[in-house]
C-alpha positions as CSV (number, residue, x, y, z in Angstrom):
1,X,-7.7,2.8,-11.4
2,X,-7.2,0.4,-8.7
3,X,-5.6,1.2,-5.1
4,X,-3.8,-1.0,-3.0
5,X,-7.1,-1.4,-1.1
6,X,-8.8,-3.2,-3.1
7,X,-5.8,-5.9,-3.5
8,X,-6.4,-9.3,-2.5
9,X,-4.2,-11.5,-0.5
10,X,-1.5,-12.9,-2.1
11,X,-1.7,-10.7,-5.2
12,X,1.7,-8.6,-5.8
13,X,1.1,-5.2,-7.3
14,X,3.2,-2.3,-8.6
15,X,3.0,1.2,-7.1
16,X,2.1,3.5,-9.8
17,X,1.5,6.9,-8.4
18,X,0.8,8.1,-4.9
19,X,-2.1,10.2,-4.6
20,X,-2.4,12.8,-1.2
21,X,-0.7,15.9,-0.3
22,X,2.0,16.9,2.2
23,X,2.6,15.1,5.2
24,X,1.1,12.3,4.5
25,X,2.5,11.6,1.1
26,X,5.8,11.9,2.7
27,X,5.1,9.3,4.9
28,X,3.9,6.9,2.9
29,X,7.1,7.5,1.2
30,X,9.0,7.2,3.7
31,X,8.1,3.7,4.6
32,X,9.1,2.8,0.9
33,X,6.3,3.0,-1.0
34,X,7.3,4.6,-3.4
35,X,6.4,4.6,-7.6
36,X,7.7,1.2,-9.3
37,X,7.7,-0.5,-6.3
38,X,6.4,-4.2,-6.3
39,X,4.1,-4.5,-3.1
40,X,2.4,-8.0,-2.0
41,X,-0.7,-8.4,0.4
42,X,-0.2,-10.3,3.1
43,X,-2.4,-10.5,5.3
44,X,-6.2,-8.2,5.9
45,X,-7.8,-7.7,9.0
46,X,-11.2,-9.2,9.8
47,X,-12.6,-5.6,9.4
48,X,-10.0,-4.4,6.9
49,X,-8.1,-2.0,8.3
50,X,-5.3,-2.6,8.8
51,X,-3.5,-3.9,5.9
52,X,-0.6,-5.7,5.9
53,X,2.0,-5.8,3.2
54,X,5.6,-7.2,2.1
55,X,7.5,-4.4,0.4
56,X,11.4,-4.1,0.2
57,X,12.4,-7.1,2.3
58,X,9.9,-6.2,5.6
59,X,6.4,-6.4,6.6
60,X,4.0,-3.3,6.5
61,X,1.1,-2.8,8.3
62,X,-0.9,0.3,6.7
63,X,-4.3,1.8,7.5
64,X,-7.1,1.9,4.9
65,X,-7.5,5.5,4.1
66,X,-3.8,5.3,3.4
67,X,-3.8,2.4,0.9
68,X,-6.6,3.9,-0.2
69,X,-3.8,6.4,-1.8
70,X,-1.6,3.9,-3.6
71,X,-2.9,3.2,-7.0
72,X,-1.1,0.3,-8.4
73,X,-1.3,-1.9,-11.2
């Protein structure tokens, strides 16, 4: 299994399945991350968090723990 974390830059995943609960699954879906979407890694900060992503046209910036909860492939 292997989360949207541990992407590199430049390397374009797909979302697979959202893992999390509740309110915080609904967020992450909410900003479009949703399963079968292709995701690219833009940019990661020097101490990794956060992450930054292209998905659906914009730029994303997410926080570790939740990339943590987007397996991809």
């Amino acid at each position: 299994m292997k989360t949207l974390r541990q992407a590199k830059v430049g390397d374009v995943a797909t979302v697979v399945k959202l893992h999390g609960e509740g309110a915080v699954k609904r967020r992450i879906m909410d900003m479009g991350l949703t399963k079968g979407t292709r995701v690219q890694v833009r940019k990661v900060a020097p101490l990794g968090d956060p992450v930054e992503v292209t998905v659906r046209g914009y730029e994303l910036s997410i926080r570790k723990a939740d990339a943590e909860m987007i397996e991809v492939e």
